[in-house]
Every structure is written in structure tokens, then in C-alpha cells.
N, C-alpha and C positions, 0 to 999 in steps of 0.2 A: 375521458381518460382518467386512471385514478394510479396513482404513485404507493407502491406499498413495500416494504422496507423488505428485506431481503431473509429473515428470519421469518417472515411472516408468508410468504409466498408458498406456495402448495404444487404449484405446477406452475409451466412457462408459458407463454400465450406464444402464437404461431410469430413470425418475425411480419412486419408489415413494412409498407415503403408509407413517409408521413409525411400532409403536404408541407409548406414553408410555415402556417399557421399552425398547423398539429402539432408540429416541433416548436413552436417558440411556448406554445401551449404547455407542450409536456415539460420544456427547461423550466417556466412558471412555474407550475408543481412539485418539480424535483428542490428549487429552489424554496422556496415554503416549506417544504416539509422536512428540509434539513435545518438540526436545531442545535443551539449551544451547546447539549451533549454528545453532538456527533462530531463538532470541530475541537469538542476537548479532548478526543482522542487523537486527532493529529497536532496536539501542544504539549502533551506531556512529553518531559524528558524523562527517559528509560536510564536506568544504571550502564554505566558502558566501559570497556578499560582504560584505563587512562594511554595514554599515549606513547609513553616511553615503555610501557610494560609490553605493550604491542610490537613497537622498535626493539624490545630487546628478542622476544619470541621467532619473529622474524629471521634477527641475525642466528638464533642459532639453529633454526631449522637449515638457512643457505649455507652457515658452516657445515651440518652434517651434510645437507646434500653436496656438496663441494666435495667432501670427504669423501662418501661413495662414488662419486664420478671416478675421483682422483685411485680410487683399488683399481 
């Protein structure tokens, strides 16, 4: 069984059922082959809005919608 990264794939292989050993097999692999570049993608912090900017957008969307319920 060979583990190949998802950009790299060309076509899917048929779905098969894997025995107890085939599976702990292919989690070995998948684990090896995942690398410090791939876990740096789920440790970066992305720019995001701050909190109050978000609470304030919030409220004034619920005030207009409030407002239109209330016509």
C-alpha cells in the first residue's frame, strides 16, 4: 500500500474493505508521511476581526432587522 498526497493523485482506486493489519498498515504510512510542513498549516494564526468589531456588526444588523420586522 503506498500513501500519496492528494495533489499528487491522478485517479481514485476502487474503495476496498482492509483487514485489521491492512489498516493499522495504511495508519503507519499515512502517519510517516505526514510532515512538519503539513502540521504547520494547522498552527498558523490567520488575521481575524477582533471581537468587539464583530459584537458591534452584530448588533446593528439585529437592530435593522428588528426594524423591519417592526414596519
Amino acid at each position: 500500500m503506498k500513501i500519496i498526497r492528494l495533489e499528487d493523485a491522478s485517479d481514485w482506486p476502487e474503495i476496498q474493505s482492509l483487514t485489521p493489519e491492512q489498516l493499522k498498515n495504511a495508519y503507519d504510512l499515512a502517519r510517516r508521511a505526514f510532515t512538519a510542513e503539513d502540521l504547520q498549516k494547522f498552527t498558523e494564526l490567520e488575521d481575524s476581526v477582533p471581537l468587539d468589531a464583530f459584537i458591534a456588526e452584530l448588533e446593528k444588523v439585529q437592530a435593522e432587522h428588528e426594524r423591519s420586522q417592526a414596519s
